[in-house]
Every structure is written in structure tokens, then in C-alpha cells.
ZASE-60542 format. One record per residue: x, y, z of N, C-alpha, C, O in turn; residue in one letter; residue number from 1. Coordinates in pm, 1 decimal, always signed. Atoms other than C-alpha are relative to their C-alpha. Example, Ala and Ser with C-alpha at 12.3 -4.5 7.8 and 13.67 -1.06 7.14 Angstrom:
<rs>
<r n_x="+89.0" n_y="-119.0" n_z="+0.0" ca_x="+1230.0" ca_y="-450.0" ca_z="+780.0" c_x="+90.0" c_y="+120.0" c_z="+0.0" o_x="+193.6" o_y="+118.1" o_z="+66.5" aa="A" i="1"/>
<r n_x="-82.0" n_y="-119.0" n_z="-6.0" ca_x="+1367.0" ca_y="-106.0" ca_z="+714.0" c_x="-77.0" c_y="+109.0" c_z="+73.0" o_x="-26.1" o_y="+219.8" o_z="+89.9" aa="S" i="2"/>
</rs>
This chain:
<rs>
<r n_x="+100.1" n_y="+50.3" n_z="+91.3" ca_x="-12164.8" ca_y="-18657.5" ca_z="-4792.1" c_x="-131.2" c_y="+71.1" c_z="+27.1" o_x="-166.4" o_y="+90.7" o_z="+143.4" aa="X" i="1"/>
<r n_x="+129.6" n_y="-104.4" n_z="-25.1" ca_x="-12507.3" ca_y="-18438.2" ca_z="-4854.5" c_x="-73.5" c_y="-121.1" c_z="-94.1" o_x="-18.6" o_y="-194.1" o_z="-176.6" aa="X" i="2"/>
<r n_x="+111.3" n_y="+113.5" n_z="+68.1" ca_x="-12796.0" ca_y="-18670.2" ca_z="-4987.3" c_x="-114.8" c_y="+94.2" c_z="+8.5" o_x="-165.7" o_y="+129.3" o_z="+114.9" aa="X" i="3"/>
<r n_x="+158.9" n_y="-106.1" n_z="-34.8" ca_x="-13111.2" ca_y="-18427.5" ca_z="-5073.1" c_x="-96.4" c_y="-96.9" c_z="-130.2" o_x="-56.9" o_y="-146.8" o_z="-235.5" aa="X" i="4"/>
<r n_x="+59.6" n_y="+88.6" n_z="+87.9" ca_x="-13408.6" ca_y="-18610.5" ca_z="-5226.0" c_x="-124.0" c_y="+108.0" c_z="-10.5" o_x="-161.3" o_y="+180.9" o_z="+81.4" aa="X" i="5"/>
<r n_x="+94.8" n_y="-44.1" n_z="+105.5" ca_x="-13671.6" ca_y="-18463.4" ca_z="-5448.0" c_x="-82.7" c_y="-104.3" c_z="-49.6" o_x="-61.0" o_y="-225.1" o_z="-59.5" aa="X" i="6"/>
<r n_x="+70.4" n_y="+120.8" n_z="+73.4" ca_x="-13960.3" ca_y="-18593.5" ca_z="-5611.3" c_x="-36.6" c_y="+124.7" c_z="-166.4" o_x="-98.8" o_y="+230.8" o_z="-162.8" aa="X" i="7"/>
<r n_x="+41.7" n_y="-71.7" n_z="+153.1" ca_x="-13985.7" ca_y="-18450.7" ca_z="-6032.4" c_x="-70.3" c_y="-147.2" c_z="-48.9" o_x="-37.4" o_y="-262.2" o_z="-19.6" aa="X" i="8"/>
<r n_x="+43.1" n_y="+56.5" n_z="+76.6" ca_x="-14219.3" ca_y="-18599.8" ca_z="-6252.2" c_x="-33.4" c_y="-157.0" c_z="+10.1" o_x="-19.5" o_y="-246.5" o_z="-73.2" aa="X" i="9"/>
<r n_x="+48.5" n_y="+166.7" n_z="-58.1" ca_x="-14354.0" ca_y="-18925.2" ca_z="-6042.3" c_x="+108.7" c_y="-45.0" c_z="+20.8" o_x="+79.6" o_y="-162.5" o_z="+43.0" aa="X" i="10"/>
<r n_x="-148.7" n_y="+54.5" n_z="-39.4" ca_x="-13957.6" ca_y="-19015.7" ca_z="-5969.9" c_x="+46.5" c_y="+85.4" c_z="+126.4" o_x="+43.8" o_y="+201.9" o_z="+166.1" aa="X" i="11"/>
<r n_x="-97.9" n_y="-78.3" n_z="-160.9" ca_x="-13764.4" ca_y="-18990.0" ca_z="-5638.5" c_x="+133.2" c_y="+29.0" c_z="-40.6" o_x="+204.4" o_y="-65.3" o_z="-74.8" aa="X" i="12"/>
<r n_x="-161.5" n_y="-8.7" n_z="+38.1" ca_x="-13420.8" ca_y="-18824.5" ca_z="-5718.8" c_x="+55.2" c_y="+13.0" c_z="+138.5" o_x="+0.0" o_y="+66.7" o_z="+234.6" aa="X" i="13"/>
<r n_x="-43.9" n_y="-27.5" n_z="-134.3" ca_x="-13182.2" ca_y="-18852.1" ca_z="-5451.4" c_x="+143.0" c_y="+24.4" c_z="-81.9" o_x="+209.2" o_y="-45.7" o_z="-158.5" aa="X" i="14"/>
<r n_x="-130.0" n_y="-74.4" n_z="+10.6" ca_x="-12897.7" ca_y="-18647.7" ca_z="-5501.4" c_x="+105.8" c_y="-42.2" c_z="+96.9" o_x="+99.5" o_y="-39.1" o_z="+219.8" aa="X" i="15"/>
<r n_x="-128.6" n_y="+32.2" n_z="-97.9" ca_x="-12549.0" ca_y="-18768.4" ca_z="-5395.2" c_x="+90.1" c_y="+64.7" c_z="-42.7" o_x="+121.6" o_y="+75.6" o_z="-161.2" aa="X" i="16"/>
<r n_x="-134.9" n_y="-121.1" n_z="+4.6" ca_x="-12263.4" ca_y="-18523.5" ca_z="-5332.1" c_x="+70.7" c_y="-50.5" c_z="+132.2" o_x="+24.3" o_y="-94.1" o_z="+237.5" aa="X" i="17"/>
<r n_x="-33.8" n_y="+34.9" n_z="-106.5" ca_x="-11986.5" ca_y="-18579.9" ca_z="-5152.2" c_x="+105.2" c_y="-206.1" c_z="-35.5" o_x="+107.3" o_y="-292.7" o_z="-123.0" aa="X" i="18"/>
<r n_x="-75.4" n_y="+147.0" n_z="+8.6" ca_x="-11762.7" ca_y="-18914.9" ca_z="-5103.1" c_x="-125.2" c_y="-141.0" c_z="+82.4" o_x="-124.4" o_y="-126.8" o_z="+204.6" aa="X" i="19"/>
<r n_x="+42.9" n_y="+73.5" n_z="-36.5" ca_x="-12003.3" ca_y="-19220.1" ca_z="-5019.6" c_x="+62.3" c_y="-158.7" c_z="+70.9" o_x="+36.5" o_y="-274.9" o_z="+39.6" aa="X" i="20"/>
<r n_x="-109.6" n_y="+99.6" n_z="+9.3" ca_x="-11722.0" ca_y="-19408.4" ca_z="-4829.7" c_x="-71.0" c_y="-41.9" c_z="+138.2" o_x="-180.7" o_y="+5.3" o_z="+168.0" aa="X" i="21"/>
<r n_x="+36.5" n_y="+58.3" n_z="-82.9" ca_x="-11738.8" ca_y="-19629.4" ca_z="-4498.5" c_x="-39.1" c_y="+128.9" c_z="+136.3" o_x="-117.4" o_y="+103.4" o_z="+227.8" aa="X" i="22"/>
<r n_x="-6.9" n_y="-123.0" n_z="-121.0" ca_x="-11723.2" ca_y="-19289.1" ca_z="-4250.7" c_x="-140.7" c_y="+39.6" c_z="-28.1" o_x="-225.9" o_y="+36.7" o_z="+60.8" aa="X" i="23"/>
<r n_x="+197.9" n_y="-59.1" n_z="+26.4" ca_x="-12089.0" ca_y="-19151.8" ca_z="-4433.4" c_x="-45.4" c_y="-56.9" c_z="+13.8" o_x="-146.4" o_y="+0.0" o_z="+55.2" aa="X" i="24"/>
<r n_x="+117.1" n_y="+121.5" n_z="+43.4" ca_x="-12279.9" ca_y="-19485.4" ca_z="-4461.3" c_x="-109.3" c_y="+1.9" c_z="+54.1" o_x="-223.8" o_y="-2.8" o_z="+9.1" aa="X" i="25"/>
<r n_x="+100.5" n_y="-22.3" n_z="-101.7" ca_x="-12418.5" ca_y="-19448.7" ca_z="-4131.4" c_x="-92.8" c_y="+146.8" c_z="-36.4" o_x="-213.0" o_y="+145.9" o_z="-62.7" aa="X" i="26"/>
<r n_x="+74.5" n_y="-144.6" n_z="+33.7" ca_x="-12542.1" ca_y="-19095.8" ca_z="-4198.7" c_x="-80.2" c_y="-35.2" c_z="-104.1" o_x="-203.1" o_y="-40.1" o_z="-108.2" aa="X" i="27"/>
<r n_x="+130.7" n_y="+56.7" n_z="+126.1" ca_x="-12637.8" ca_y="-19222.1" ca_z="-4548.4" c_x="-133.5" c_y="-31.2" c_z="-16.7" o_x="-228.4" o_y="+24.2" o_z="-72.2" aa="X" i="28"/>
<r n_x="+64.7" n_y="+97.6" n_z="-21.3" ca_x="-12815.4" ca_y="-19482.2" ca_z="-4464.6" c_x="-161.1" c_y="+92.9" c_z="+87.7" o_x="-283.3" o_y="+79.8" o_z="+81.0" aa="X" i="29"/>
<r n_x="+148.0" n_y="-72.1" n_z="-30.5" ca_x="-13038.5" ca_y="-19237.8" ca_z="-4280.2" c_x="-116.4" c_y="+59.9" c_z="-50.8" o_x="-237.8" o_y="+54.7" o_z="-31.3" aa="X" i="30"/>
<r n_x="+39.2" n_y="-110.2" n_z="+77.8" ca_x="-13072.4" ca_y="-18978.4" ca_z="-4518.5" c_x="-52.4" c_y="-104.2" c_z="-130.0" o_x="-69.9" o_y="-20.6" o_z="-218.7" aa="X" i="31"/>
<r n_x="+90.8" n_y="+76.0" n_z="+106.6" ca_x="-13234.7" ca_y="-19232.6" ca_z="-4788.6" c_x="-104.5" c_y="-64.4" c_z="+77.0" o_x="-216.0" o_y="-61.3" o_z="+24.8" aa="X" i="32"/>
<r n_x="+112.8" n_y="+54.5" n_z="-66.7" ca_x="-13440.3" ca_y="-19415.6" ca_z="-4519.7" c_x="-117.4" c_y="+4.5" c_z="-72.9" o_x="-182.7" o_y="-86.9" o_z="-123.1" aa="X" i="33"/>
<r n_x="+133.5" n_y="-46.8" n_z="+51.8" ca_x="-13712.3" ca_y="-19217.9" ca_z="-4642.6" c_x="-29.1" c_y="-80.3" c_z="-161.4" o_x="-143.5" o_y="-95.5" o_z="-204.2" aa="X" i="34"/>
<r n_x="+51.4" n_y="+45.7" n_z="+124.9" ca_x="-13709.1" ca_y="-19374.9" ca_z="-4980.5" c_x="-52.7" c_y="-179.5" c_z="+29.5" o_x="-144.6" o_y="-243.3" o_z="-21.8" aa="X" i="35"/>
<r n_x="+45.5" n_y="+193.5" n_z="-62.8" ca_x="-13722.1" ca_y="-19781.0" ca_z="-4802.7" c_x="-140.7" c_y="+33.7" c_z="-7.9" o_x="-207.3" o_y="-64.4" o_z="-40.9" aa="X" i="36"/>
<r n_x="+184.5" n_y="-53.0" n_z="-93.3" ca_x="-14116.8" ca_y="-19586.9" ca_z="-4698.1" c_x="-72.5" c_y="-22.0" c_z="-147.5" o_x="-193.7" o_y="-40.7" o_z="-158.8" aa="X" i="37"/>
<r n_x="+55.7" n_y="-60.0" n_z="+150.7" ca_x="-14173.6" ca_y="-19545.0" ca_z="-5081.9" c_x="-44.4" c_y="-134.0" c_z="-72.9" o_x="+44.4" o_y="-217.0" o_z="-53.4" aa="X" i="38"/>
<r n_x="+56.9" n_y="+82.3" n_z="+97.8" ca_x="-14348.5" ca_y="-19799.6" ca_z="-5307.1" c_x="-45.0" c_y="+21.6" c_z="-86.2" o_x="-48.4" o_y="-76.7" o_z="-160.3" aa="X" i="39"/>
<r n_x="+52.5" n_y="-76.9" n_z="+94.0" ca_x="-14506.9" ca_y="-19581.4" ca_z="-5542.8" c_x="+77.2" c_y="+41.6" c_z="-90.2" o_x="-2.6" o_y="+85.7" o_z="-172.9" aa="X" i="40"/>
<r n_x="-43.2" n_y="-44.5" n_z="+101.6" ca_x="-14247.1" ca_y="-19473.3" ca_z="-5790.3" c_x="+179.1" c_y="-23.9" c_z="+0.4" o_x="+248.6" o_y="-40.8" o_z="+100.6" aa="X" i="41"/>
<r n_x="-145.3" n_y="+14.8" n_z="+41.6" ca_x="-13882.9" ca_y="-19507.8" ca_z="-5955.9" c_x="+83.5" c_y="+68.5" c_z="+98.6" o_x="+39.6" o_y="+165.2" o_z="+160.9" aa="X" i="42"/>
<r n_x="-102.5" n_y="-81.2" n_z="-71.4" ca_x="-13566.5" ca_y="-19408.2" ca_z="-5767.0" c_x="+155.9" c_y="+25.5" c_z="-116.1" o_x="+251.1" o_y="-42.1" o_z="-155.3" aa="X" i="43"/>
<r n_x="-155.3" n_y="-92.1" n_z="+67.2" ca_x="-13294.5" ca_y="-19187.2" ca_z="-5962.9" c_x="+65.4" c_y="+11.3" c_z="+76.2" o_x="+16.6" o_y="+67.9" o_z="+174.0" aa="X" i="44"/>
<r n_x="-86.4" n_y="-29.0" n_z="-71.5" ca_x="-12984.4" ca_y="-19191.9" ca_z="-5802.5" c_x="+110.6" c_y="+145.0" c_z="-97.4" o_x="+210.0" o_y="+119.8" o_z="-165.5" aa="X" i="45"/>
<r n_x="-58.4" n_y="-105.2" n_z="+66.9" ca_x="-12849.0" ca_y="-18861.0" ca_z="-5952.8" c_x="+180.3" c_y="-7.6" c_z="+39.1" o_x="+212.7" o_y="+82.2" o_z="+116.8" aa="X" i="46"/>
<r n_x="-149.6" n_y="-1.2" n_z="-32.6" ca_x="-12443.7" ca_y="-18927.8" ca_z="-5909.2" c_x="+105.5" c_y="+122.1" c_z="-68.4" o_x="+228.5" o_y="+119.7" o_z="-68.7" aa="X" i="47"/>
<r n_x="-94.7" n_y="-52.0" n_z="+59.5" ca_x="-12312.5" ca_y="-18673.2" ca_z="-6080.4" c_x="+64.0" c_y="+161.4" c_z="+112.4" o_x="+98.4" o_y="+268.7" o_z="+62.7" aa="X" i="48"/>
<r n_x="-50.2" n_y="-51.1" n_z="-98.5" ca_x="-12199.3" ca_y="-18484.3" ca_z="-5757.6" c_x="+103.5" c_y="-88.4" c_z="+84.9" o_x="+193.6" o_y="-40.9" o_z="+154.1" aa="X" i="49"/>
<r n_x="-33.6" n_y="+135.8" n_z="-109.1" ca_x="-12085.9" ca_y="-18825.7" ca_z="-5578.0" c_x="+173.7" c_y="-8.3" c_z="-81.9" o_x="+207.1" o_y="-19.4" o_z="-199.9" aa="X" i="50"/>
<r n_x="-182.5" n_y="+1.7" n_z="+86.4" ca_x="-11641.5" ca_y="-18822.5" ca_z="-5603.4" c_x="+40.0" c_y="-129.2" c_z="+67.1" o_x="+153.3" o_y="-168.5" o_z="+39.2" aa="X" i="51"/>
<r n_x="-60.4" n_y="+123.6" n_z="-24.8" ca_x="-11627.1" ca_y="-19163.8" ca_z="-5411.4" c_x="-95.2" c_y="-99.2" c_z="+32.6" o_x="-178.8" o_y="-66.5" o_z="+116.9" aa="X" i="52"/>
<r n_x="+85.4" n_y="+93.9" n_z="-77.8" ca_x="-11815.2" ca_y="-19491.6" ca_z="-5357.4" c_x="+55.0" c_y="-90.7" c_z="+76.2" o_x="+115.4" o_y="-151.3" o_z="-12.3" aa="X" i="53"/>
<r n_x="-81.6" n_y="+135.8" n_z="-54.9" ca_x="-11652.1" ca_y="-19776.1" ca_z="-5126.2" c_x="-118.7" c_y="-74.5" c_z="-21.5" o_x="-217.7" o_y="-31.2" o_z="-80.4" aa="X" i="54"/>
<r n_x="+82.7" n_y="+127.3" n_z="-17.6" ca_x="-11840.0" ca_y="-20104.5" ca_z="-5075.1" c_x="-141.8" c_y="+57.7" c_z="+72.7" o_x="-251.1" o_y="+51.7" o_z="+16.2" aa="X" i="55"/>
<r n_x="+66.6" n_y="-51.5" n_z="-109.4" ca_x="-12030.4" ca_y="-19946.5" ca_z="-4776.9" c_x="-146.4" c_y="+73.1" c_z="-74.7" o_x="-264.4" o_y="+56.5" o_z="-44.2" aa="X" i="56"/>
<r n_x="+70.7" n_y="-66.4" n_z="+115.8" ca_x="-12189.7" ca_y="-19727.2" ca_z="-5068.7" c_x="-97.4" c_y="-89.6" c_z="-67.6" o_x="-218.7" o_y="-102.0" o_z="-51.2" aa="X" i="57"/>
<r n_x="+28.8" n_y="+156.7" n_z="+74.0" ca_x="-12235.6" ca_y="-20030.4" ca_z="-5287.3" c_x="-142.1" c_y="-32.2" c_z="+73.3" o_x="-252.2" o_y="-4.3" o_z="+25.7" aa="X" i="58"/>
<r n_x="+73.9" n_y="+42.4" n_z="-79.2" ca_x="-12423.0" ca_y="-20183.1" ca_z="-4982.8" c_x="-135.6" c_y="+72.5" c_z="-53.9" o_x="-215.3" o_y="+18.4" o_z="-130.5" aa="X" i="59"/>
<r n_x="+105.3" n_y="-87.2" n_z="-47.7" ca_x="-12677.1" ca_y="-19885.1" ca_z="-4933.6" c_x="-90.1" c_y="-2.5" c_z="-162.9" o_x="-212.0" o_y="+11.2" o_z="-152.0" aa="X" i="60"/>
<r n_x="+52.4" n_y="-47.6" n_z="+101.6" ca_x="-12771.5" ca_y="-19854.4" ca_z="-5322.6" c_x="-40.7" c_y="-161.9" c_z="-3.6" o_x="-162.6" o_y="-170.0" o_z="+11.5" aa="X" i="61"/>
<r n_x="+30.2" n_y="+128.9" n_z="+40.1" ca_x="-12788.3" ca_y="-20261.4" ca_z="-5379.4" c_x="-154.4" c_y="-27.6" c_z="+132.8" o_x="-245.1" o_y="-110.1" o_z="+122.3" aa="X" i="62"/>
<r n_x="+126.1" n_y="+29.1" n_z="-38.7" ca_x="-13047.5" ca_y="-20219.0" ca_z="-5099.2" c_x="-150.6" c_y="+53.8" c_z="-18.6" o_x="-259.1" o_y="-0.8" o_z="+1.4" aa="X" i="63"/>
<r n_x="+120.4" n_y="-76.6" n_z="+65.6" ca_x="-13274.8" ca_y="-19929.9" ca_z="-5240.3" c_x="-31.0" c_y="-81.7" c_z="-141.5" o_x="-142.7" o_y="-72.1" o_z="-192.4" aa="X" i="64"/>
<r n_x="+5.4" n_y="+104.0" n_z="+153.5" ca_x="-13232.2" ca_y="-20176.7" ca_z="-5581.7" c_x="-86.4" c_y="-104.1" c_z="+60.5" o_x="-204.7" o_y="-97.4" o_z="+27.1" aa="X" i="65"/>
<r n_x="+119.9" n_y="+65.0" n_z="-53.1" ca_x="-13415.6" ca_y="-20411.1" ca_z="-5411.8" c_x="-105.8" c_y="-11.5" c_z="+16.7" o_x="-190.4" o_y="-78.9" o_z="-42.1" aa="X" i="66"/>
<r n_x="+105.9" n_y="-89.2" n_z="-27.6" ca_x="-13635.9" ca_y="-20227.5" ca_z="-5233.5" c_x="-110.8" c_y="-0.4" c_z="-119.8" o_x="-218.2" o_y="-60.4" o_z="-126.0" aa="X" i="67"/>
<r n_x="+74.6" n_y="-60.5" n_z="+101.7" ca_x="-13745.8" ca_y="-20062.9" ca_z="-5565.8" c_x="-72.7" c_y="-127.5" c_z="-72.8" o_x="-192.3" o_y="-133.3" o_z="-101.4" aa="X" i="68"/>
<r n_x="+53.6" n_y="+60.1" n_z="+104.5" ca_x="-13757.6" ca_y="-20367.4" ca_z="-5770.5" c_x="-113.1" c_y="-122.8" c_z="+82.6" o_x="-211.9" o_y="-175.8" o_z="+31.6" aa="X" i="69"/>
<r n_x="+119.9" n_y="+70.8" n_z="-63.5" ca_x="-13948.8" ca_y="-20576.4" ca_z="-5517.1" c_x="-170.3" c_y="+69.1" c_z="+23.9" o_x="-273.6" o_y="+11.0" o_z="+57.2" aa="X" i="70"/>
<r n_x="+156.1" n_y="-71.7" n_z="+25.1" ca_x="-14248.5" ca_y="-20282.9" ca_z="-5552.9" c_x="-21.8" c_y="+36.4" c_z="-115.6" o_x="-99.3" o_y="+127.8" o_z="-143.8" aa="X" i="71"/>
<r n_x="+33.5" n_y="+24.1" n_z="+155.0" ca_x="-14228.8" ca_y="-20347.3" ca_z="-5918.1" c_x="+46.0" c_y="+171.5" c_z="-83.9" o_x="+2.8" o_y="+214.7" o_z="-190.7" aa="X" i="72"/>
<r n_x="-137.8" n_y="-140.6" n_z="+63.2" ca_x="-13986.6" ca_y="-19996.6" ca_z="-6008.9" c_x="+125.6" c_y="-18.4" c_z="-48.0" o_x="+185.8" o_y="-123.8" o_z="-68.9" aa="X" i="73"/>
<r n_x="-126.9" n_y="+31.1" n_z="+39.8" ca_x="-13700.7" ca_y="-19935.1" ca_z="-6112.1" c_x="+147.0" c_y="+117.2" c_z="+66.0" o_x="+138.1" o_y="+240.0" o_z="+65.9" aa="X" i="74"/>
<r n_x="-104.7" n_y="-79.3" n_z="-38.0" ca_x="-13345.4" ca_y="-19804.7" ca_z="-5966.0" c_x="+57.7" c_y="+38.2" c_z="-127.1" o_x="+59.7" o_y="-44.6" o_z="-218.3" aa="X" i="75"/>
<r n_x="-21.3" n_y="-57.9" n_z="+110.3" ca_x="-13209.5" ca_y="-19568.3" ca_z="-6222.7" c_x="+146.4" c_y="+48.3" c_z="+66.7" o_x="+127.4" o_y="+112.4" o_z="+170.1" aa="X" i="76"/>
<r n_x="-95.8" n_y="-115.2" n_z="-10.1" ca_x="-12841.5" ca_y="-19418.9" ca_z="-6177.1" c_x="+13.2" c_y="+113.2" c_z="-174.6" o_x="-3.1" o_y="+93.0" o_z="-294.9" aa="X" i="77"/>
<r n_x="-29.5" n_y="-112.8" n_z="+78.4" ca_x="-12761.8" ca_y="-19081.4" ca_z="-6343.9" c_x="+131.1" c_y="+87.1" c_z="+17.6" o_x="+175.3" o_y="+123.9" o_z="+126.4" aa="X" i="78"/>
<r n_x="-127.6" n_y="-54.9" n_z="-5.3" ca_x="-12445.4" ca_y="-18910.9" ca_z="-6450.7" c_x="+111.5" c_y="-77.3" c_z="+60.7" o_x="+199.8" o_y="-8.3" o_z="+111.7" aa="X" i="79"/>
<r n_x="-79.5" n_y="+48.9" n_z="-71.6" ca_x="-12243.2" ca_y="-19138.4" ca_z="-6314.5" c_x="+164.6" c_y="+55.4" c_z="-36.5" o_x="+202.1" o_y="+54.2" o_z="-153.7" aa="X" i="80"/>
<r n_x="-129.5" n_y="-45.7" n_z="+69.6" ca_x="-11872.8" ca_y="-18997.8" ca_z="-6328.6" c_x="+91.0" c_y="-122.3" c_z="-59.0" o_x="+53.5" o_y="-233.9" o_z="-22.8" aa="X" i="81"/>
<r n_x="-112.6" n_y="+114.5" n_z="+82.4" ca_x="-11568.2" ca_y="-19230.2" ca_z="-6545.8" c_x="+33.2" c_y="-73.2" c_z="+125.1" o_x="+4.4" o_y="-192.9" o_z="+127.8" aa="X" i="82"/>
<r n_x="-96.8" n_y="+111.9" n_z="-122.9" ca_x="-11396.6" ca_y="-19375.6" ca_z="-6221.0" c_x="-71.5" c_y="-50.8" c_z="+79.2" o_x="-36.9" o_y="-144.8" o_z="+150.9" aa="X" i="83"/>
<r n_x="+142.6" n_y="+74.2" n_z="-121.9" ca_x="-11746.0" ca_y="-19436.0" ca_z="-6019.2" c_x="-52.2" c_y="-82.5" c_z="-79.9" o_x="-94.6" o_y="-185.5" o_z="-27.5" aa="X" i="84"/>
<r n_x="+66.8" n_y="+120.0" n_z="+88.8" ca_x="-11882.8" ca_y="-19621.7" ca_z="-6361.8" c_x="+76.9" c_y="-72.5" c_z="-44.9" o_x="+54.5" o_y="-134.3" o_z="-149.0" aa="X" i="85"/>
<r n_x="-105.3" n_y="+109.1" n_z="+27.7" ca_x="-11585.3" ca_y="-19813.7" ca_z="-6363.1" c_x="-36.5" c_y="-115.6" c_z="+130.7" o_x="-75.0" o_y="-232.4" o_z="+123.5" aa="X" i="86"/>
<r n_x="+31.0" n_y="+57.2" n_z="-124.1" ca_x="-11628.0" ca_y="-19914.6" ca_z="-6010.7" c_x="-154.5" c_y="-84.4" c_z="+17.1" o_x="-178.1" o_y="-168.8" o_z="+103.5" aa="X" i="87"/>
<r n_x="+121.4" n_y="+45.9" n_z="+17.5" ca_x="-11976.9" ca_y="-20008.2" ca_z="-6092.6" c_x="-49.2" c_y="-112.7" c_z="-107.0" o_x="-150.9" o_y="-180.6" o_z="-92.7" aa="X" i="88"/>
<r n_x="-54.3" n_y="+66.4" n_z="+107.4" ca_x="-11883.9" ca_y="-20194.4" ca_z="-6413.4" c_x="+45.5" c_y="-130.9" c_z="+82.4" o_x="-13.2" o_y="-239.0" o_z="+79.1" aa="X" i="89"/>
<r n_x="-95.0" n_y="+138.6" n_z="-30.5" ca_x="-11633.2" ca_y="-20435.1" ca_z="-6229.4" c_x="-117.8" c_y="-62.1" c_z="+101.9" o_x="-139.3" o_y="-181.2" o_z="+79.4" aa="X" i="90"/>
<r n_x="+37.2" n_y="+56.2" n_z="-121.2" ca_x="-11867.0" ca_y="-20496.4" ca_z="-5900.7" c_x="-194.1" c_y="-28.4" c_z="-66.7" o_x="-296.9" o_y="-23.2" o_z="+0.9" aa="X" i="91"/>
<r n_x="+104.3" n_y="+32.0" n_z="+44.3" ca_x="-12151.3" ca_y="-20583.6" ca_z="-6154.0" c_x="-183.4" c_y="+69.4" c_z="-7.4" o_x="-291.8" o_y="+20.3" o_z="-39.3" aa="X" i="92"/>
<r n_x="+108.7" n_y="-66.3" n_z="-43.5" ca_x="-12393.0" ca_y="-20300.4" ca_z="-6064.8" c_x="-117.5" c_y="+64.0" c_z="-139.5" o_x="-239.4" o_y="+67.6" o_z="-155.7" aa="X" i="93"/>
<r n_x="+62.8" n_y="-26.8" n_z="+114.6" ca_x="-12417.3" ca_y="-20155.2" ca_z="-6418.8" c_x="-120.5" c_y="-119.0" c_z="-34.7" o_x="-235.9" o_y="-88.0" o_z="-64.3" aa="X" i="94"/>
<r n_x="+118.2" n_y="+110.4" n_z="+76.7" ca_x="-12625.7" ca_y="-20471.1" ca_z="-6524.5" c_x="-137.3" c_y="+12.0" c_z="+104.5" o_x="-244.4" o_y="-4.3" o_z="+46.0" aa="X" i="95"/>
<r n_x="+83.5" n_y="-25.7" n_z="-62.9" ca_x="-12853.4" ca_y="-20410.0" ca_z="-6227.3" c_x="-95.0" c_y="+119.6" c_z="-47.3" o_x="-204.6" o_y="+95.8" o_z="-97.9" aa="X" i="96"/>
<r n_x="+22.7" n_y="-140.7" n_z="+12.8" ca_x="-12930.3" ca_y="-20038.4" ca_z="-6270.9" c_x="-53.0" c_y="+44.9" c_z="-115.5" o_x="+16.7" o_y="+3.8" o_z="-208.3" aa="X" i="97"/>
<r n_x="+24.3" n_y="-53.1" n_z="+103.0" ca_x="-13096.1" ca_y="-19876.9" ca_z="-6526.6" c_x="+82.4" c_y="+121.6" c_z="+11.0" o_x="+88.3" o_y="+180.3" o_z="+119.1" aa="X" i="98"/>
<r n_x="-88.3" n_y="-71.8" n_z="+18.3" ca_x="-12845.3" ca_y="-19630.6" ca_z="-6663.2" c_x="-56.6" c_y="+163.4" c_z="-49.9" o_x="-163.8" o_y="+144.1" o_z="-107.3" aa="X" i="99"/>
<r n_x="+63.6" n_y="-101.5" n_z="+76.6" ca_x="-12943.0" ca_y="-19260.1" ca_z="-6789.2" c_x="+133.5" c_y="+90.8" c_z="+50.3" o_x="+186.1" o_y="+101.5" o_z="+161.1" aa="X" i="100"/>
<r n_x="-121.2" n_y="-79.9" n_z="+8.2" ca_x="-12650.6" ca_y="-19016.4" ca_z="-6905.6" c_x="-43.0" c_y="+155.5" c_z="+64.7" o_x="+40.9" o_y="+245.4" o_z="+70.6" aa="X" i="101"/>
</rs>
């Protein structure tokens, strides 16, 4: 799993590539840290690199969703692939997330 974060146009993109399963989380979990620091602007989760999420995954994004929306932002996923926005569909995330194709 590679997680590289950018900032375009007042938004944090954090790029996920890679399988986001229970073996990365820990690593994950590092490599976004930096956005928990952030209060100032939206977080894009750019997925259209990302080929697996488990729960563990789940976890790490339902806590930057938080995060974001408790400093009055918004968590955005992007590109999400068919079998990851299925997975996101059933475990209720879509309704969380602001969506962008």
C-alpha cells in the first residue's frame, strides 16, 4: 500500500494505491496521520489506484470522516472502483462520503 498526499486547490488528496487490507493499516494509519494535524480544508480520498479495502481500511477512512467533519469539511472519495463501491455501498459509507466520479 503507497498513500502520497498532496494539497491542489485548498483540498488534501491522499492517494491510495495498493490493497488497504489488515497487513497495511498500521503503515496506513501513519501515512495519513498527517491529515488528523489538518483542520483547514476538505480531504479527497482519490481511490482509483486502491484494489482492496478490508474493515481495517474502513476503520482508518471512518476516522479521517470524522476528523474532517468535526472541523466543519468534508471527506470526499474519488474514483472509487465497481467492487470497492460495492463494499462501501453495503457497509453504509457511500451515505457518509461525498462522492466525485
Amino acid at each position: 500500500m503507497n498513500i502520497t498526499l498532496n494539497e491542489t486547490e485548498g483540498r488534501l488528496v491522499v492517494l491510495l494505491d495498493g490493497d488497504l487490507d489488515n497487513a497495511a493499516s498500521s503503515q496506513a494509519e501513519r501515512d495519513i496521520a498527517p491529515v488528523m494535524e489538518r483542520d483547514d480544508c476538505d480531504v479527497v480520498f482519490d481511490c482509483s489506484s486502491l484494489n482492496y479495502n478490508s474493515s481495517s481500511g474502513l476503520r482508518i477512512l471512518l476516522n479521517v470522516y470524522k476528523h474532517t467533519r468535526a472541523t466543519g469539511h468534508n471527506a470526499i472519495l474519488r474514483s472509487l472502483p465497481e467492487d470497492i463501491e460495492e463494499v462501501f455501498h453495503i457497509s453504509g459509507f457511500l451515505q457518509l462520503f461525498k462522492i466525485e466520479k
